[in-house]
C-alpha positions as CSV (number, residue, x, y, z in Angstrom):
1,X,35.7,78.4,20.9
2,X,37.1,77.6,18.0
3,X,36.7,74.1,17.9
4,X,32.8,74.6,18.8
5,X,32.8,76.8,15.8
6,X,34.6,74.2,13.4
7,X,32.3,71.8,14.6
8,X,29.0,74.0,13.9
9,X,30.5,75.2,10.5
10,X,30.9,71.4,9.5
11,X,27.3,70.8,11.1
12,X,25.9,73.6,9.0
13,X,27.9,72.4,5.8
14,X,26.5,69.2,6.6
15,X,22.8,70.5,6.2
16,X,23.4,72.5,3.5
17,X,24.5,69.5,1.6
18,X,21.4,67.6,2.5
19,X,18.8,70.3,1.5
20,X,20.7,70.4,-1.8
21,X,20.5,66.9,-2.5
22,X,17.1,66.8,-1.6
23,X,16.2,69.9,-4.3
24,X,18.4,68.5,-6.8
25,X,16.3,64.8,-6.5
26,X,13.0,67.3,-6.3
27,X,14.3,69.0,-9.8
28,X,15.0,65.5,-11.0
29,X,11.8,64.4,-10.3
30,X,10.2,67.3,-11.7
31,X,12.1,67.1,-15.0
32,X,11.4,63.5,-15.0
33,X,7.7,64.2,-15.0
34,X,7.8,66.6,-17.4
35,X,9.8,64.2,-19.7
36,X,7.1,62.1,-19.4
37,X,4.5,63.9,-20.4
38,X,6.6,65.0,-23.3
39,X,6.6,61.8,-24.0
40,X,2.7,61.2,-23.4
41,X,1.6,64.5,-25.6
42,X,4.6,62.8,-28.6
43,X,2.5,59.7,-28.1
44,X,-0.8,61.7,-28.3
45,X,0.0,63.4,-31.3
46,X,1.0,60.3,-33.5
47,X,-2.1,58.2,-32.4
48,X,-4.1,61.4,-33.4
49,X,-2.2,62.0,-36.5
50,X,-2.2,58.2,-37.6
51,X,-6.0,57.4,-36.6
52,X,-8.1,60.6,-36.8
53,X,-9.0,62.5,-39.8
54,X,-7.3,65.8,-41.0
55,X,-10.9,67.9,-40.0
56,X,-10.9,66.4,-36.4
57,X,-7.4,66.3,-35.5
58,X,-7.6,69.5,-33.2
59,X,-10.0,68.1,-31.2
60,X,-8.9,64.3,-30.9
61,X,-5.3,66.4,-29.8
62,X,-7.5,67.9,-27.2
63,X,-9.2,65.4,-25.8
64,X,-6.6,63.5,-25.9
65,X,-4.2,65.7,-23.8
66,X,-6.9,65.7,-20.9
67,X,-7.4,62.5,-20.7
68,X,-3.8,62.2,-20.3
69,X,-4.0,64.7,-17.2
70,X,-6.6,62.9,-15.7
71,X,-4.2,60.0,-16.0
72,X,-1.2,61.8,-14.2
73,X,-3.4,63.3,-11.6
74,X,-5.1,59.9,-10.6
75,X,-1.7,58.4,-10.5
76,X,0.0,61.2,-8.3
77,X,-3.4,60.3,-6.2
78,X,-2.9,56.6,-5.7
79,X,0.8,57.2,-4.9
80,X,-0.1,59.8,-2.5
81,X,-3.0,56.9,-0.7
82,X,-0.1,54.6,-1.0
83,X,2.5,56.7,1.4
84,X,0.0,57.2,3.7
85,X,-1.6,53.1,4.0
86,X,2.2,52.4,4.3
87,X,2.5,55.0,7.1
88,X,-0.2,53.3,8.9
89,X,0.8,49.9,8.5
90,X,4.4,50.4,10.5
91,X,2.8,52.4,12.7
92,X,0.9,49.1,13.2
93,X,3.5,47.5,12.9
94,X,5.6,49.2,15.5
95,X,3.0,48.1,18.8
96,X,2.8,50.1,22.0
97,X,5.1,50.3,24.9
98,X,3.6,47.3,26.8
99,X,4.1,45.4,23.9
100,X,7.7,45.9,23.2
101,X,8.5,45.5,27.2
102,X,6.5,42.0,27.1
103,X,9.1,41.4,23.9
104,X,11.7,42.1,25.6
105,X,10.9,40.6,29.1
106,X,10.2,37.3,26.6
107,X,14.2,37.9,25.4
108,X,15.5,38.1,28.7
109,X,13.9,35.0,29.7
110,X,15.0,33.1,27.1
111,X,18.3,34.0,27.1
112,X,18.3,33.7,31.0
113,X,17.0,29.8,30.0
114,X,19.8,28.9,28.0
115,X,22.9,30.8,28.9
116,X,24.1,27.7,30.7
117,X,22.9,25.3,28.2
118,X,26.1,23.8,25.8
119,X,26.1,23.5,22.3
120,X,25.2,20.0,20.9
121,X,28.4,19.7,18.5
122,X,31.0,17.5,20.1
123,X,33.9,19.9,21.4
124,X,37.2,17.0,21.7
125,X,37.9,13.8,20.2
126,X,36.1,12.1,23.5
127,X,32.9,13.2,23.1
128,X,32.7,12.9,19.1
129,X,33.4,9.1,20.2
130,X,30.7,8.5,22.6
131,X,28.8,10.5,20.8
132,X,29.5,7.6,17.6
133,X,28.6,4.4,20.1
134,X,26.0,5.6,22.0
135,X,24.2,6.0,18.0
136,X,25.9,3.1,16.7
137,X,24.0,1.1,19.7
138,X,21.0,2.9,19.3
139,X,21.1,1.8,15.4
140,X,21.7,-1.6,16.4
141,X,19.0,-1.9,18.9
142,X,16.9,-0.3,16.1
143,X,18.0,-3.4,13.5
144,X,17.2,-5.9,16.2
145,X,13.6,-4.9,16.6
146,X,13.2,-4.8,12.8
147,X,14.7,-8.3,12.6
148,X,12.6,-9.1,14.9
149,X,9.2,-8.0,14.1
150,X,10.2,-8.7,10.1
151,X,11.3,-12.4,11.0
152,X,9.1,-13.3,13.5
153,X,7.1,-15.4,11.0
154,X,9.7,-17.1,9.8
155,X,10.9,-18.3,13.4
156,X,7.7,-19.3,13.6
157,X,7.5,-22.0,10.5
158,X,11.1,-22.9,11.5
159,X,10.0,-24.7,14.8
160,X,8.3,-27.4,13.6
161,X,11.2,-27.9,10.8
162,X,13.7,-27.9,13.4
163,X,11.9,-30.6,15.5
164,X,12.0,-32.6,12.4
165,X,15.7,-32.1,11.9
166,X,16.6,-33.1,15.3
167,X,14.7,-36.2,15.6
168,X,15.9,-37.1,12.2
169,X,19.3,-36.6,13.6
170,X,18.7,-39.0,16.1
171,X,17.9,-41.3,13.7
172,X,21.1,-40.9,11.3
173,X,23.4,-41.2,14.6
174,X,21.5,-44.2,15.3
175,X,21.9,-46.0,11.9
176,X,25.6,-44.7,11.7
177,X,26.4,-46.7,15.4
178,X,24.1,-49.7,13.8
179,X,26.2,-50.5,11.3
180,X,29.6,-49.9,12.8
181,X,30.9,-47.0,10.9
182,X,31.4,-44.4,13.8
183,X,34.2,-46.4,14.7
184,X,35.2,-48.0,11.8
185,X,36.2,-45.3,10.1
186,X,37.3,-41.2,11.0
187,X,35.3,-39.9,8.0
188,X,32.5,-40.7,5.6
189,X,31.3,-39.5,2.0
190,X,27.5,-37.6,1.8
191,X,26.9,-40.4,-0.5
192,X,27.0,-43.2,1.9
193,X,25.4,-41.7,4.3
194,X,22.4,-40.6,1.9
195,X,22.4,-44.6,1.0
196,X,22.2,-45.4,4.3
197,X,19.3,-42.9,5.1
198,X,17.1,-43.3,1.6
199,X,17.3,-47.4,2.6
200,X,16.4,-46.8,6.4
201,X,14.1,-43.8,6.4
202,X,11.1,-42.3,4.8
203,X,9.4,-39.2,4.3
204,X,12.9,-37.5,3.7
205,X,14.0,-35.6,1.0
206,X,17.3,-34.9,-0.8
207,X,17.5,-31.3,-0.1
208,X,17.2,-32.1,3.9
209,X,20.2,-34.0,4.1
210,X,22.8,-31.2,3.9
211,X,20.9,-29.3,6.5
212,X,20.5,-32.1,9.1
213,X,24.0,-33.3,8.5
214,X,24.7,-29.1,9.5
215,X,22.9,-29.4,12.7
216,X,24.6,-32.7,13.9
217,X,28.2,-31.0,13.1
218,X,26.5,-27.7,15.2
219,X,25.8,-30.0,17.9
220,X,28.9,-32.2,18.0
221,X,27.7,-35.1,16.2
222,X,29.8,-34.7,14.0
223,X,33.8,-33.5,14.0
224,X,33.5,-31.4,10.8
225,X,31.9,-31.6,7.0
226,X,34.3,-31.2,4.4
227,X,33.4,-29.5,0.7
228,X,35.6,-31.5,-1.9
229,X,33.4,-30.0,-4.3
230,X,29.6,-28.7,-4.5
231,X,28.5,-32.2,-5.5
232,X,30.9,-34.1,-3.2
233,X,31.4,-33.8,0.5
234,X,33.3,-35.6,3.4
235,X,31.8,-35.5,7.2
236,X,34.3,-36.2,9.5
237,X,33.3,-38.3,12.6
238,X,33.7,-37.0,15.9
239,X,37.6,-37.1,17.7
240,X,39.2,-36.8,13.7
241,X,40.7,-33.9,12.5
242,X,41.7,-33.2,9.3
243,X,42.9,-30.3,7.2
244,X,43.0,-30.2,3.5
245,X,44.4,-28.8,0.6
246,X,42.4,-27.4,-3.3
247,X,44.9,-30.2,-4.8
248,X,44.0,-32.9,-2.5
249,X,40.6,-32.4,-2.4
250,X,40.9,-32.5,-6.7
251,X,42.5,-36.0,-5.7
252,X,40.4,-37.4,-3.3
253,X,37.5,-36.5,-5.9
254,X,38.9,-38.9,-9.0
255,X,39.4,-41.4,-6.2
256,X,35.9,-41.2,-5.9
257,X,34.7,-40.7,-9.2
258,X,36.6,-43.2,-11.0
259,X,36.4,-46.9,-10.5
260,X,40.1,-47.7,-10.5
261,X,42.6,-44.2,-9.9
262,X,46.2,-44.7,-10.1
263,X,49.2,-42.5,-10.7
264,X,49.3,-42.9,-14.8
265,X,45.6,-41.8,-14.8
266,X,46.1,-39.1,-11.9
267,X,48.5,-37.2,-14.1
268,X,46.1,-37.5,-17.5
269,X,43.3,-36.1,-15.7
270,X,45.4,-33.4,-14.0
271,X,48.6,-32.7,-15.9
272,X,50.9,-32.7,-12.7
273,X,54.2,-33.8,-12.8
274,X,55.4,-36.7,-11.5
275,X,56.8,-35.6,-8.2
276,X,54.3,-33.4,-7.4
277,X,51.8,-35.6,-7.6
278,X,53.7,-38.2,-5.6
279,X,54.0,-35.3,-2.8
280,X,50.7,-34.4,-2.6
281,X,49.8,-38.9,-2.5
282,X,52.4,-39.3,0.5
283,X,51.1,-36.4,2.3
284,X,47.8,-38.1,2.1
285,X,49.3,-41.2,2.9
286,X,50.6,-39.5,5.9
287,X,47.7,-38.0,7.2
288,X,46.2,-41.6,7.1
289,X,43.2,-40.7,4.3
290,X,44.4,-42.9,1.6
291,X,46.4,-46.3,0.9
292,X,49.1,-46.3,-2.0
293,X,49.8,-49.9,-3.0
294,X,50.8,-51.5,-6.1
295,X,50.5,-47.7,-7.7
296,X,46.8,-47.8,-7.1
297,X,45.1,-45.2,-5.0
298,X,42.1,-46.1,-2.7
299,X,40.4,-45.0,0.5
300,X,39.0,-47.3,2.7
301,X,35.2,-45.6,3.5
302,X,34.6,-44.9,-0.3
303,X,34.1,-48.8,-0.6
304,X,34.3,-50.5,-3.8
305,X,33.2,-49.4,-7.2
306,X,30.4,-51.4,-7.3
307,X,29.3,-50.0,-3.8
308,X,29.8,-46.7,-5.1
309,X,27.3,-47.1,-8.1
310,X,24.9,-48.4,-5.9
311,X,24.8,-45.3,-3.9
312,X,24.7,-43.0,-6.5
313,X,22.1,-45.1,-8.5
314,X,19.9,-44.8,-5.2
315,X,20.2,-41.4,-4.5
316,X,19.5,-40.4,-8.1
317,X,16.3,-42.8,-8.3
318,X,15.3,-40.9,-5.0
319,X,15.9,-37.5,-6.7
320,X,13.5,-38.8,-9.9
321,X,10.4,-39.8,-7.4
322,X,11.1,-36.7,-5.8
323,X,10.6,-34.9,-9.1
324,X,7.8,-37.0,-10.5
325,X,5.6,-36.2,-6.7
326,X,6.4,-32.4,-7.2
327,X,4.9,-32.7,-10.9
328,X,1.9,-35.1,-10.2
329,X,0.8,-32.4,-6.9
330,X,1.3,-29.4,-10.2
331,X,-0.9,-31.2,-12.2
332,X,-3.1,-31.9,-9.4
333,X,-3.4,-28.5,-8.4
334,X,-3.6,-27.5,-12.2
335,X,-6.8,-29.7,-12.4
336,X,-8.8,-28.5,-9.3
337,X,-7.8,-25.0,-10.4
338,X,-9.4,-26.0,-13.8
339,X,-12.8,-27.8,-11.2
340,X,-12.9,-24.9,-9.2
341,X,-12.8,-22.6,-12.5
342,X,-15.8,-24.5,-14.1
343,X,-17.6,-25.0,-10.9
344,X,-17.9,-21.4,-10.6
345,X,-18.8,-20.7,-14.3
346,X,-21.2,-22.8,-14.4
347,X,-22.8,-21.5,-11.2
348,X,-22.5,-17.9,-13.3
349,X,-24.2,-19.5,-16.0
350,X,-27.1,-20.5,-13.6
351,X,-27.4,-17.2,-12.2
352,X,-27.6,-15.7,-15.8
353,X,-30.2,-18.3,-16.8
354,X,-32.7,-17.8,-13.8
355,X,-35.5,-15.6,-14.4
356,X,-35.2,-12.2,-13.1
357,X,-38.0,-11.0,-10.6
358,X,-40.7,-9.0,-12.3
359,X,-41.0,-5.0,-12.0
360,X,-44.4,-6.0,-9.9
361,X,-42.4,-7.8,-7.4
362,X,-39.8,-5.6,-7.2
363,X,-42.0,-3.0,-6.3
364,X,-44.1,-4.9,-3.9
365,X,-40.9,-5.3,-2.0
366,X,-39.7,-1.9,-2.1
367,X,-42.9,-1.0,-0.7
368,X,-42.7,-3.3,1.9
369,X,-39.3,-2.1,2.8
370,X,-40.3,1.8,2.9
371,X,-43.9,2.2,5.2
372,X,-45.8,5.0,3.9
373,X,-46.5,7.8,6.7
374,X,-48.4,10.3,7.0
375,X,-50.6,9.5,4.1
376,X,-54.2,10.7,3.4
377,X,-57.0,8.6,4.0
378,X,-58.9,6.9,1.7
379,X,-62.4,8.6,1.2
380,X,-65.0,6.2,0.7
381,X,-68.3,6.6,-0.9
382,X,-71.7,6.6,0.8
383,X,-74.0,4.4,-0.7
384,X,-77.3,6.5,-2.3
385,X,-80.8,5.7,-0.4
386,X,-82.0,4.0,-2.9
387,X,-79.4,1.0,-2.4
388,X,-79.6,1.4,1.4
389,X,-83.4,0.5,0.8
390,X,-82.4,-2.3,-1.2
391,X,-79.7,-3.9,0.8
392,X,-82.4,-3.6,4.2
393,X,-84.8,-5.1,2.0
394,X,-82.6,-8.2,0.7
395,X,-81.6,-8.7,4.3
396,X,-85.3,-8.9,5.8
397,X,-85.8,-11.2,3.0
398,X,-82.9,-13.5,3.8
399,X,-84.0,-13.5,7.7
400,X,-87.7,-14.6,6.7
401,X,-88.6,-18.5,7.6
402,X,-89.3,-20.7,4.7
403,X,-92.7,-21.1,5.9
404,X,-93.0,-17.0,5.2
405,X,-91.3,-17.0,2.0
406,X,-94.2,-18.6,0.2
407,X,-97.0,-16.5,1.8
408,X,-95.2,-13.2,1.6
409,X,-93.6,-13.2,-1.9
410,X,-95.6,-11.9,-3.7
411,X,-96.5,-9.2,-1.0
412,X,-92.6,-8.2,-1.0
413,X,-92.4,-8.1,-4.1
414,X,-94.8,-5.1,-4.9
415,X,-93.5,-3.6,-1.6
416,X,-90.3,-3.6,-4.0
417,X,-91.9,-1.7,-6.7
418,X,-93.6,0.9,-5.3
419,X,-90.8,1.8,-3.4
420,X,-88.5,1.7,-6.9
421,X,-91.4,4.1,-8.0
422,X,-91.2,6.4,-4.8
423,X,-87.5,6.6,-5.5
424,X,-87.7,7.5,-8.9
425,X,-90.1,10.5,-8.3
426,X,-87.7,11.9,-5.9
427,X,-84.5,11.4,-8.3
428,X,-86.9,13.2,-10.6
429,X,-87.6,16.1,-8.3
430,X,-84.1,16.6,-7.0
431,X,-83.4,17.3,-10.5
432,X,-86.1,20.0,-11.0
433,X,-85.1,21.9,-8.1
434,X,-81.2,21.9,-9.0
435,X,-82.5,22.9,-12.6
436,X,-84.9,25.5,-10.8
437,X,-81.8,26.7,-9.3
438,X,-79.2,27.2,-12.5
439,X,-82.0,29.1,-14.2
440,X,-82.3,31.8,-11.2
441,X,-78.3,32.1,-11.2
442,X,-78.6,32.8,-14.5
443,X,-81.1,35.6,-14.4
444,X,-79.2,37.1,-11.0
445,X,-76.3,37.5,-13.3
């Protein structure tokens, strides 16, 4: 018993403390109302003091005070249509009963669906990494379809250039076995072989050399291709290997360049020392790519000096027909741009010099294009009696025989007459009676 009664003492405490809240935000309210139109009447008075005269300043007050009621009343109106649209909307908003059990028959499904689903995030190490390959194949399938369908032209125009390279190929290996070199010596400078192709070949250019020269070495023509420098290569013939280093290549390129190289010039142009340079000569020595006598360098396929110029003067005459044939096909193509330019000016200037079809014409065509339907008729006149008598006359004239003509002229022609007469005295009538007739509308009105 006496917990029941603490807990309905504590429920009735509990109420009282509500209804007090809600009368002491009810007295709030009501003060804050007040305050306002306080406020409102303060306002009031100053307008009316400030803009109305000192003889009409009761009444503007007056005025003034209902329109501010009317003001508080309408607003305590709209609040009060407020509350209740608001009501009405979540009562809307709420639905009926077989709404909310579709809703939650919808729910249960759903969550019936995919309770046994799991969640896409990789749980362990394992599936985080087959998660990673199976995209990083799907990415690379991706790249190979854009390679594909981006350089699919391009494979294209590279068929009929890699024909050309192969059978050129052919051609090189053939000239190479010709002249004995393929077994004369294991490797061969670009320049000798460009000799040997320019003098041999035609319809080749410089910048296809290094490319087929690529292609034999990709198809074992060819041991290897050796970069001494950008403007200086070895290609090794097949069955000869060799390896070498920056500071032999540097030495195999005065051997080259120069016309005599030995070891007093070899250390002016590179500053090594004596023993070094000596080192890096035996090691070449050794590897059987140079010969070291009488303290001259020289390697056997680089051929004399005088073979070398020739070489180099060949390929660089090549080079200059090259580039005169590229500028004479731009000028050529500069000129029948320039043609082709005053062709079609001049044809402009024709145009603009021919005489432009007349309004006439124009119109004659437009009406030609567009029928006209539905149009009136045409209404024709009736010719009078008088020229109907005429034109019978004339025709019984013109169906008379010459033999009548002569007899009956003069017999037609006073026919003629009297019947212009006749004709006349009718016209003459017909006008009296349509006179006749004004003057008794006249007296009728």
């Amino acid at each position: 018993m006496e917990i029941a009664t603490l807990f309905l003492i504590i429920f009735l405490l509990i109420v009282c403390f509500v209804i007090l809240i809600v009368l002491v935000r009810q007295i709030l309210l009501l003060i804050q109302e007040r305050n306002l139109l306080k406020q409102r009447g303060k306002e009031i008075e100053d307008i009316g003091e400030k803009y109305t005269e000192e003889k009409g300043k009761h009444d503007a007050k007056f005025k003034m005070k209902q329109i501010s009621e009317i003001i508080s009343e309408t607003e305590k109106e709209i609040e009060a249509r407020v509350a209740k649209s608001v009501e009405v909307t979540k009562n809307k908003i709420k639905g009926t009963k077989e709404e909310k059990q579709i809703i939650e028959k919808a729910g249960q499904q759903y969550q019936s669906f995919f309770s046994g689903l799991r969640s896409a995030i990789p749980e362990t190490d394992e599936e985080r990494n087959r998660d990673m390959g199976d995209l990083q194949n799907a990415i690379s399938v991706l790249e190979s379809l854009d390679e594909d369908s981006y350089k699919s032209h391009k494979k294209r125009g590279d068929i009929g250039r890699g024909m050309f390279y192969d059978q050129m190929s052919r051609r090189i290996k053939k000239i190479l076995t010709e002249n004995n070199l393929d077994t004369e010596f294991r490797f061969l400078p670009e320049q000798h072989i460009k000799y040997l192709i320019f003098s041999n070949l035609k319809n080749i250019k410089d910048e296809d050399i290094l490319p087929i020269l690529k292609i034999m070495n990709d198809t074992g023509l060819f041991q290897d291709i050796i970069e001494i420098n950008p403007a200086f290569r070895l290609v090794l013939l097949p069955e000869n290997k060799i390896e070498l280093e920056n500071t032999e290549k540097v030495l195999l390129t005065f051997a080259y360049d120069l016309e005599k190289l030995n070891l007093d010039t070899l250390l002016e142009k590179t500053n090594w020392k004596r023993e070094y340079a000596l080192e890096i000569i035996n090691n070449l020595v050794r590897k059987n790519i140079i010969i070291f006598e009488d303290n001259v360098i020289k390697v056997a396929s680089f051929g004399t000096p005088d073979q070398r110029k020739m070489w180099n003067k060949c390929i660089e005459e090549k080079k200059q027909e090259e580039k005169r044939r590229e500028e004479e096909n731009i000028r050529r193509e500069i000129e029948r741009k320039k043609q082709f330019k005053n062709k079609i000016e001049k044809k402009n200037q024709e145009l603009r010099k021919a005489p432009k079809p007349s309004e006439q014409i124009k119109k004659e065509k437009e009406s030609k294009k567009v029928p006209d339907f539905y149009a009136r008729p045409s209404i024709k006149q009736l010719p009078s009696n008088k020229e109907k008598l005429k034109t019978s006359i004339k025709s019984e004239v013109v169906n008379i025989e010459p033999s009548q003509e002569k007899t009956d002229s003069e017999s037609l022609e006073s026919n003629i007459d009297n019947l212009d007469e006749e004709l006349e005295n009718e016209i003459e009538q017909e006008d009296m009676t349509e006179n006749e007739q004004k003057e008794l509308n006249l007296t009728l009105d």
